[in-house]
C-alpha positions as CSV (number, residue, x, y, z in Angstrom):
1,X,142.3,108.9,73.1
2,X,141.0,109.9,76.9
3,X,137.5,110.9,77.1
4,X,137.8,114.0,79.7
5,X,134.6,115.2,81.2
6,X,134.0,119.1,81.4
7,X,135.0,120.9,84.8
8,X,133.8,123.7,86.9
9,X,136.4,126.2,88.5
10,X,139.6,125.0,89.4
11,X,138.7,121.3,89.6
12,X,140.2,118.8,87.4
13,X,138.3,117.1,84.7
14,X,138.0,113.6,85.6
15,X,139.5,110.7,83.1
16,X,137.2,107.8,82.1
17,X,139.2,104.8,82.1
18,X,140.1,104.0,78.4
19,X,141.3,100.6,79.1
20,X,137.9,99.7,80.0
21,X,136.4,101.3,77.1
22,X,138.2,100.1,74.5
23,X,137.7,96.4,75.4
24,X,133.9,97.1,75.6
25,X,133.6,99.1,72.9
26,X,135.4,95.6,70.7
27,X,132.7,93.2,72.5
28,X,129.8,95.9,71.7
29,X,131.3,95.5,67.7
30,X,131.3,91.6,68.0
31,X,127.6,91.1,69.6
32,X,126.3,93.5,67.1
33,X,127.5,91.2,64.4
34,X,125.6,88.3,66.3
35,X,122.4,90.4,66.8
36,X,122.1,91.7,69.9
37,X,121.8,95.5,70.4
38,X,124.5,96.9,73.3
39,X,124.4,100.2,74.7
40,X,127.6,101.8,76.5
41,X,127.3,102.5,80.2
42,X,130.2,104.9,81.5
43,X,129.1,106.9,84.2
44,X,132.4,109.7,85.9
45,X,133.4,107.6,88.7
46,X,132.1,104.5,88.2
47,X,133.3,101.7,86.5
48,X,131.9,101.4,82.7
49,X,129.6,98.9,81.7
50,X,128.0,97.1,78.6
51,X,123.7,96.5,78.6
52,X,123.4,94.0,76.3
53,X,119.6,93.5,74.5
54,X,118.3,90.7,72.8
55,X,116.2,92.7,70.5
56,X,113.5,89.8,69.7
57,X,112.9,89.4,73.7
58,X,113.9,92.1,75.5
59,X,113.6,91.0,78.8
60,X,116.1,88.8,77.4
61,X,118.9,91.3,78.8
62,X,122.6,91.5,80.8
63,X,125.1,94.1,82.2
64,X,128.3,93.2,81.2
65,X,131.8,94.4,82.8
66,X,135.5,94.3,81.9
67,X,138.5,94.6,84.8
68,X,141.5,92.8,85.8
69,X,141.5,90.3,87.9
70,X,144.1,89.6,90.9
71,X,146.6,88.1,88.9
72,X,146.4,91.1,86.6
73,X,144.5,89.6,83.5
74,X,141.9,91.5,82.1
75,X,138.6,89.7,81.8
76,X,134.9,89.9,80.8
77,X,132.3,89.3,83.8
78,X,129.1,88.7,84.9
79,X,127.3,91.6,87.2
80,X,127.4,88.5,89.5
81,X,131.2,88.9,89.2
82,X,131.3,85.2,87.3
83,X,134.2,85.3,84.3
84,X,132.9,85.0,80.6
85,X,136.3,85.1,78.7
86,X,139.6,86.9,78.8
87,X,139.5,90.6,78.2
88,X,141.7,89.9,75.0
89,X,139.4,87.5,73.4
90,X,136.0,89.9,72.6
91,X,134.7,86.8,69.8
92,X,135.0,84.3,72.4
93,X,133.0,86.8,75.1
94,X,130.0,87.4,73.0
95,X,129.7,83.7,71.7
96,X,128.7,83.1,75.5
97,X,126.6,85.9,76.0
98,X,124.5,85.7,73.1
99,X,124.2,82.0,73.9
100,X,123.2,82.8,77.5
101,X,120.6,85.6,75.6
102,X,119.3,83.5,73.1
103,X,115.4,83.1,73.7
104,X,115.3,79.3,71.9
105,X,117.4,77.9,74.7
């Protein structure tokens, strides 16, 4: 499904990019089963995003972004545009975040 947003006029409505979505709307499902509280960014024209909270130590905290990369893979990053784990592989992804997260390390 494409989430439209609601137009004035004539203009178009713009498309959210689903691709995106759907892979961080799987990571937002596995960190929630490890704990940690995720909130969906998707702002029109922008690319979409994951906040990810420890809830125990909230400063404890991360922006997390899906996109492909040159070669065409789709991946999981960093804001500081490091890789976490293939775009396919959601499990993997929020093993390292909630390890990078986790307030007893």
């Amino acid at each position: 499904m494409t989430l439209l947003a609601g137009h004035v006029g004539g203009e178009r409505p713009a498309r959210r990019p689903q691709p995106f979505l759907d892979r961080l709307e799987g990571l937002s499902e596995e960190l929630t089963r490890r704990g940690l509280r995720t909130r969906l960014i998707s702002p029109l024209g922008r690319v979409p995003s994951l906040r990810v909270v420890n809830p125990s130590v909230s400063r404890l905290a991360e922006d997390v972004y899906v996109g492909r990369s040159q070669d065409g893979m789709w991946w999981f990053w960093w804001p500081w545009a490091e890789r976490i784990a293939s775009g396919d592989n959601a499990a993997q992804a929020a093993d390292r975040i909630a390890k990078v997260l986790d307030a007893s390390e």
